[in-house]
C-alpha positions in Angstrom: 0.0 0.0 0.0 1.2 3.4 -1.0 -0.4 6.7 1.0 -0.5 9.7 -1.5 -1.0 13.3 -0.8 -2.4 15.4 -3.5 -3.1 19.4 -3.3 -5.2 21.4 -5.1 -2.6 22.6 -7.6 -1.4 19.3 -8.5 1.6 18.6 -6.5 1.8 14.8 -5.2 3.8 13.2 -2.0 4.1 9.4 -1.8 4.7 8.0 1.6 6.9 5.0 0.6 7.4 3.4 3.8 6.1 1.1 5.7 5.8 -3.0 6.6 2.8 -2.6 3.8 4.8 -1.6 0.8 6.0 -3.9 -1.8 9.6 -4.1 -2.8 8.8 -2.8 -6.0 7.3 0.6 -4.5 10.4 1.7 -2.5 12.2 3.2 -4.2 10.2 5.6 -6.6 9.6 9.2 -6.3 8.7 10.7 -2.9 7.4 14.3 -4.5 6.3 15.2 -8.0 4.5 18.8 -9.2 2.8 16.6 -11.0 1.4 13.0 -11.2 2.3 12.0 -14.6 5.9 11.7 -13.1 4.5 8.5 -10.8 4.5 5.2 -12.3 2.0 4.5 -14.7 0.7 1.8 -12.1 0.2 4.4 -9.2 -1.0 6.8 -11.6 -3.6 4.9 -12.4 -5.1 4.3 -8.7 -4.7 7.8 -8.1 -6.7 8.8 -11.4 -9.8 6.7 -10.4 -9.9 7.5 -6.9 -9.7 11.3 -7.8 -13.5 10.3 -8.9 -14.4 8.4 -6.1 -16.7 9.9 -2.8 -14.4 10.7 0.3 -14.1 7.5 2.4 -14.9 5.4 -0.8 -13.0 2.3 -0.9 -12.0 0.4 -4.6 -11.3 -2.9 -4.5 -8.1 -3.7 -5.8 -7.2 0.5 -6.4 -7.5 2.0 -3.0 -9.4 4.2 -0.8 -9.9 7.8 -0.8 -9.2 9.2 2.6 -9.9 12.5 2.0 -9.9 15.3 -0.4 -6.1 15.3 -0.4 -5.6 11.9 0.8 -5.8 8.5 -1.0 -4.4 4.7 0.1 -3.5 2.9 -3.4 -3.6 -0.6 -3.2 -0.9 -3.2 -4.8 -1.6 -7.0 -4.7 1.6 -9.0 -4.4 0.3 -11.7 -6.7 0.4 -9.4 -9.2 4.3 -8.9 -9.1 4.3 -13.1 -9.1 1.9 -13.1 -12.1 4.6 -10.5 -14.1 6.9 -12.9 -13.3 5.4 -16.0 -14.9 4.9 -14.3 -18.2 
C-alpha cells in the first residue's frame, strides 16, 4: 500500500514506507509537481480515486481518505503473475 498526498494545484507526496509496501514501491519518487511523473501503475489508482466519494473504498485500487488523501492498493500476486509471463 502506497499513501499519497495530493493538493489542489497538483503537486503529489508518496509515503513510501512502511511494513505494507512492496519491494517494488520503495524506491520511486517521494514528491512530483505533478502525477504524470509517478509510475503508470500508481497513476492509475490515483486517477480513479480522484472520482471516487471521500471515504470510498475500490477494490483492488484504493481508498480515498480524503480530499487530499488516498491509500493505493498493490496485490503482491500481481508482481508473481509478471513474473510467470
Amino acid at each position: 500500500m502506497l499513501r499519497v498526498y495530493r493538493s489542489p494545484d497538483g503537486h503529489c507526496w508518496v509515503n513510501r514506507s512502511g511494513g505494507g509496501v512492496l519491494p517494488r514501491h520503495r524506491h520511486g519518487p517521494t514528491s512530483v509537481e505533478d502525477m504524470k511523473e509517478l509510475e503508470e501503475e500508481v497513476q492509475k489508482r490515483l486517477s480513479i480515486l480522484l472520482f471516487a466519494k471521500e471515504g470510498a473504498r475500490i477494490d483492488n485500487v484504493g481508498k480515498r481518505l480524503s480530499d487530499e488523501t488516498f491509500w493505493l492498493f498493490f496485490e503482491e500476486e500481481d508482481e508473481d503473475d509478471e513474473d510467470d509471463q
